[in-house]
DRENDO-1510 file (C-alpha; in Angstrom, 1 decimal, always signed):
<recs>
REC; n; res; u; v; w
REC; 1; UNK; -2.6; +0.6; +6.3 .
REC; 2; UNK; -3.6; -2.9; +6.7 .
REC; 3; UNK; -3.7; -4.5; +3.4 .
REC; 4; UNK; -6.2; -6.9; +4.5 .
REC; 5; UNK; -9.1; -4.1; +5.3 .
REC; 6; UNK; -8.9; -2.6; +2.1 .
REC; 7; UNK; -9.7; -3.9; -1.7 .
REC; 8; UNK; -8.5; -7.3; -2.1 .
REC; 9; UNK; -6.9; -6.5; -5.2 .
REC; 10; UNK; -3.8; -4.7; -3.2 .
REC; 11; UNK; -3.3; -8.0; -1.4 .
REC; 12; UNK; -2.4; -9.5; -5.3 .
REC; 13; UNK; -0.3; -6.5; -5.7 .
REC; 14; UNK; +1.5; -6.7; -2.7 .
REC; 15; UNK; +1.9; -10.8; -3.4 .
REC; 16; UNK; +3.2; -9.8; -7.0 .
REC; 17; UNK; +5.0; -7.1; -5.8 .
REC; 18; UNK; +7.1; -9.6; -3.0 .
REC; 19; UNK; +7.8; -11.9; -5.8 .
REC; 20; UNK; +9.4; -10.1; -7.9 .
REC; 21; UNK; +11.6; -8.4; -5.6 .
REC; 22; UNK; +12.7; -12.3; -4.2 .
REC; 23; UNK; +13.2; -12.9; -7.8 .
REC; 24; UNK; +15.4; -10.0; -8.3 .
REC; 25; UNK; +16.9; -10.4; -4.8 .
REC; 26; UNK; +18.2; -13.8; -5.3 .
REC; 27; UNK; +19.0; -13.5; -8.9 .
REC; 28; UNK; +21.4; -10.8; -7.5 .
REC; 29; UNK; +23.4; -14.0; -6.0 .
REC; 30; UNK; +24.2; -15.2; -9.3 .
REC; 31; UNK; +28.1; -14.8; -10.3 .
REC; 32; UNK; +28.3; -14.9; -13.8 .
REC; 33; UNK; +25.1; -13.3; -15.1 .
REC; 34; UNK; +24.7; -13.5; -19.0 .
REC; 35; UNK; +23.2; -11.3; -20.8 .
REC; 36; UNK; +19.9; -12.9; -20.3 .
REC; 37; UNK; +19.9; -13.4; -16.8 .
REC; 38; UNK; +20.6; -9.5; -16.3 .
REC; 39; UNK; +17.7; -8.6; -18.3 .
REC; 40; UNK; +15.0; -10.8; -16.3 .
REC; 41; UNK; +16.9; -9.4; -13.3 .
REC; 42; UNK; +16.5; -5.7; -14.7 .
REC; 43; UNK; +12.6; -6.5; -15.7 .
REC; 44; UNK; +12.0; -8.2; -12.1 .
REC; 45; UNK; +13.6; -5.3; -10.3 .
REC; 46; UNK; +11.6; -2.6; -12.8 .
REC; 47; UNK; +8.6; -4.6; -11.8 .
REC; 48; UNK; +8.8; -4.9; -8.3 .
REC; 49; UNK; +9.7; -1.0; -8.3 .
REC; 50; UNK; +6.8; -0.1; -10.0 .
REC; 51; UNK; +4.3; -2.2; -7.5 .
REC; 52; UNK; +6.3; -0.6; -4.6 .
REC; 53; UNK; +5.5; +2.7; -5.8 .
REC; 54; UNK; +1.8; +2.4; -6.5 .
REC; 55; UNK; +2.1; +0.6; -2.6 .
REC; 56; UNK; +3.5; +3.4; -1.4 .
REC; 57; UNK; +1.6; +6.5; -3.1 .
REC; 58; UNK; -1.4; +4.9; -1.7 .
REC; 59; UNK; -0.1; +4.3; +2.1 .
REC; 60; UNK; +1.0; +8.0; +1.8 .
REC; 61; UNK; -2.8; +8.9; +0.6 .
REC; 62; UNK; -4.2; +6.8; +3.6 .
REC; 63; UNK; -2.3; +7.6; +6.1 .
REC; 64; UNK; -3.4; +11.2; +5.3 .
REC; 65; UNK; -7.4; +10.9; +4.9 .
REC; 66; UNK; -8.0; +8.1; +7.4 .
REC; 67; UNK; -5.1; +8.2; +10.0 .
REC; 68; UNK; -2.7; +5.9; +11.2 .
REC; 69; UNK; -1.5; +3.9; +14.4 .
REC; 70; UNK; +1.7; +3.1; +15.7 .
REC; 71; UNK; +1.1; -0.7; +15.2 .
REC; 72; UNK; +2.6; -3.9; +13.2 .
REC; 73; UNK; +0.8; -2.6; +10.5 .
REC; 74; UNK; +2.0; +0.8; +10.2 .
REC; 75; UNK; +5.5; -0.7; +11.1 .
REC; 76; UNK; +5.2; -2.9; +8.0 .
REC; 77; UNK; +4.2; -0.1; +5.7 .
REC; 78; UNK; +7.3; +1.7; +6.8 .
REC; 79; UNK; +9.6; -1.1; +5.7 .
REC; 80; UNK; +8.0; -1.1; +2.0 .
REC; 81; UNK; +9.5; +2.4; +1.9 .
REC; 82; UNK; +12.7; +1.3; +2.9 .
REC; 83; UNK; +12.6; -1.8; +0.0 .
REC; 84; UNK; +11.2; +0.8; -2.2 .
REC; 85; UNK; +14.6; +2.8; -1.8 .
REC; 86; UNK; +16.4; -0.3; -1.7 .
REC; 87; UNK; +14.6; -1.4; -5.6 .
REC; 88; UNK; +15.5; +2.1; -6.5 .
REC; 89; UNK; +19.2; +1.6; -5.9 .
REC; 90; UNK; +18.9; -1.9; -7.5 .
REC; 91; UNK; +17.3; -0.3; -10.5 .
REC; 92; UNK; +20.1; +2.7; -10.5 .
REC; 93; UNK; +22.8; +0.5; -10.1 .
REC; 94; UNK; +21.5; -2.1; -12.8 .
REC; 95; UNK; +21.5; +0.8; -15.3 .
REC; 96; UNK; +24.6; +2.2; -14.4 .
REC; 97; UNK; +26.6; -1.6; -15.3 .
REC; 98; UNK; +24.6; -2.0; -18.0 .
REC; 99; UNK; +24.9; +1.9; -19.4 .
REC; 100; UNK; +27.8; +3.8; -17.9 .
REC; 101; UNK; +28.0; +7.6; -17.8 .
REC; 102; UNK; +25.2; +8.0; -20.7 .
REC; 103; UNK; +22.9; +10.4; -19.5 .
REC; 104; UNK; +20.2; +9.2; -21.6 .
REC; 105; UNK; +19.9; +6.1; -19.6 .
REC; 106; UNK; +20.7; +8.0; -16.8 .
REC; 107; UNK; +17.6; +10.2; -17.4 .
REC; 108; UNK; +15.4; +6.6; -18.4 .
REC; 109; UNK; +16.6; +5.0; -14.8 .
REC; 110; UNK; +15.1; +8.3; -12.7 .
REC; 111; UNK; +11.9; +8.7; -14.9 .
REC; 112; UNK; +11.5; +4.4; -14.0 .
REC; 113; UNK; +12.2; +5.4; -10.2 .
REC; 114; UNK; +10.1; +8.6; -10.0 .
REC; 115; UNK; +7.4; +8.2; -12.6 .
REC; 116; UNK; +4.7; +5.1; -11.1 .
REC; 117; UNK; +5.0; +6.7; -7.7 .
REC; 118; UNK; +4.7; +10.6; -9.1 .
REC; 119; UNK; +1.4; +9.0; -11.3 .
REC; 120; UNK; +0.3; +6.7; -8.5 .
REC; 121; UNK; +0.1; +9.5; -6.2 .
REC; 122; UNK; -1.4; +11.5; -7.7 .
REC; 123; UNK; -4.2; +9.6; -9.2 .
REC; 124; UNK; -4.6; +8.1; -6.1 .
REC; 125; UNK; -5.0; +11.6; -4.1 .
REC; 126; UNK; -7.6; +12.9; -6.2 .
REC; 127; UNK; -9.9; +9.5; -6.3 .
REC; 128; UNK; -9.0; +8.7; -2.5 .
REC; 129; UNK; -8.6; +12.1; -0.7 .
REC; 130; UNK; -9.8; +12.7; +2.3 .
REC; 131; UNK; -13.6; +10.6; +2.8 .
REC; 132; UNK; -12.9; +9.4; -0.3 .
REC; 133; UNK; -10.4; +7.0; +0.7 .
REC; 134; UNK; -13.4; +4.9; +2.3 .
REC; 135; UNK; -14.4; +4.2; -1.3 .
REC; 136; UNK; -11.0; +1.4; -1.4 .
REC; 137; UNK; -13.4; -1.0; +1.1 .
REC; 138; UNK; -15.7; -3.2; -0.2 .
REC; 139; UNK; -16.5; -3.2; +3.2 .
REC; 140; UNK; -17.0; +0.6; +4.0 .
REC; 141; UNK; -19.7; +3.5; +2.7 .
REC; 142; UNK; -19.5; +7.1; +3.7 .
REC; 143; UNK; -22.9; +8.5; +5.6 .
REC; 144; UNK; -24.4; +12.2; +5.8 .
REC; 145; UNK; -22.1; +13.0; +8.3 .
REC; 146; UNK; -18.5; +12.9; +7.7 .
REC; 147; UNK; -17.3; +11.5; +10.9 .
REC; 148; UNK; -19.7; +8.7; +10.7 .
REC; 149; UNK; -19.3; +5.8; +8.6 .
REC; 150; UNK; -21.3; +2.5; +8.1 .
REC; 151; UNK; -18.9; -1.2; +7.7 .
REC; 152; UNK; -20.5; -4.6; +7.2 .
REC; 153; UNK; -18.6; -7.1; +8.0 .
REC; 154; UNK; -18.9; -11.0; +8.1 .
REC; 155; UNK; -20.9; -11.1; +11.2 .
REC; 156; UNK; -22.5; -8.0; +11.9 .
REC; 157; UNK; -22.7; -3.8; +11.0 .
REC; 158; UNK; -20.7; -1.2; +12.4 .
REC; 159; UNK; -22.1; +2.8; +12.3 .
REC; 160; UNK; -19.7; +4.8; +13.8 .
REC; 161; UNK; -16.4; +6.8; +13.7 .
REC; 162; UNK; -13.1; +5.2; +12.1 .
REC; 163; UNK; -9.7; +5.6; +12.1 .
REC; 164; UNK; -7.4; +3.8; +9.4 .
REC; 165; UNK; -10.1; +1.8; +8.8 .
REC; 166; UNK; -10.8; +0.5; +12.4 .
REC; 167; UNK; -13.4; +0.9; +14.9 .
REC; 168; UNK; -11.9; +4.2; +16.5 .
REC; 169; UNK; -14.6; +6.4; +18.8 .
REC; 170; UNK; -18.6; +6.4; +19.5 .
REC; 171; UNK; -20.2; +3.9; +17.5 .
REC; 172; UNK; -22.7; +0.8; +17.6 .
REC; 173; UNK; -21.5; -2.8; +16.1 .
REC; 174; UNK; -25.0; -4.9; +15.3 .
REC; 175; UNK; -24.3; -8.4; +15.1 .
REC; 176; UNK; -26.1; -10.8; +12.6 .
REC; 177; UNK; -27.5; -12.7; +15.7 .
REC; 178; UNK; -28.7; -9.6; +17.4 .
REC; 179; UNK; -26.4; -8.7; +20.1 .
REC; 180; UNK; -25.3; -5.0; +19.8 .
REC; 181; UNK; -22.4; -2.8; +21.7 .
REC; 182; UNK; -23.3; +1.2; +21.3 .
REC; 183; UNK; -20.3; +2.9; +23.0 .
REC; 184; UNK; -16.6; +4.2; +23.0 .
REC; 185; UNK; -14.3; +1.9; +20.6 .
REC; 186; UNK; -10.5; +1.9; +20.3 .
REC; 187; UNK; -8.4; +0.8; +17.2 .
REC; 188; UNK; -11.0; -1.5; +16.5 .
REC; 189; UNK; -11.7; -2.7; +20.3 .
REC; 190; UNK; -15.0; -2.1; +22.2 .
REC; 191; UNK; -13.8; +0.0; +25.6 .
REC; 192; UNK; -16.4; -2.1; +28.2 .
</recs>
């Protein structure tokens, strides 16, 4: 999923979301943490936990309704997973120094971990599913027909078929000055 196609809100997210896990990543350096310092590091890890998990609920939505290709992009959406897991363990660990064996806290730790991606999924399923998940583009508007969609863009229109988000099939780009290209397009590439 490129973040950069899709509402420009998720870019803030992802910024937000990269911030606080530097924060909590180098605060991890710190020897002598006081009792302060542990709980910005615990609120900067919850944080950055929570923005990974509404990240990753919607990559897993995209990737289902509009496709995917085996590209930087997809490459990069892979490795959120991995710091996901890696904020999980941060957040596990955390509460385990700070609370021991109590399974209360225990139980607290999992619902933190589980919960924004279990509600972020699923909110984002049922308002994105399938040709739905056009509806995240400003750029993007769904047509009669379901393989066809219509993108404007900053120079020009595109009708045609997509594939996460890019050009991907028959379709016709319209430039602003005129020009047009009606045929076969890959991953967001007119085929000459």
């Amino acid at each position: 999923m490129n973040i950069n196609l899709v509402h420009p809100y998720l870019t803030y997210l992802l910024y937000f979301v990269i911030l606080t896990g530097l924060a909590a990543w180098i605060g991890d350096f710190i020897k002598n943490k006081s009792g302060t310092i542990l709980i910005a590091l615990s609120i900067s890890n919850i944080l950055s936990l929570i923005g990974f998990s509404i990240i990753n609920a919607l990559f897993l939505v995209f990737v289902f309704s509009a496709g995917f290709f085996l590209n930087f992009d997809f490459l990069v959406n892979v490795i959120w997973i991995f710091v996901y897991i890696y904020c999980a363990l941060e957040i596990l660990k955390i509460f385990d120094e700070a609370f021991g064996d109590n399974k209360k806290y225990k139980l607290i730790s999992k619902i933190i971990i589980i919960g924004p991606f279990a509600v972020s999924f699923i909110i984002f399923y049922f308002l994105y599913n399938g040709d739905n998940i056009y509806k995240i583009s400003p750029h993007c508007e769904n047509t009669n027909d379901p393989k066809i969609k219509v993108c404007k863009y900053s120079n020009g229109t595109y009708t045609g078929e997509m594939k996460a988000f890019r050009r991907h099939g028959q379709g016709e780009y319209i430039w602003d000055t005129g020009k047009t290209f009606k045929g076969e397009w890959i991953e967001g590439k007119a085929v000459k």
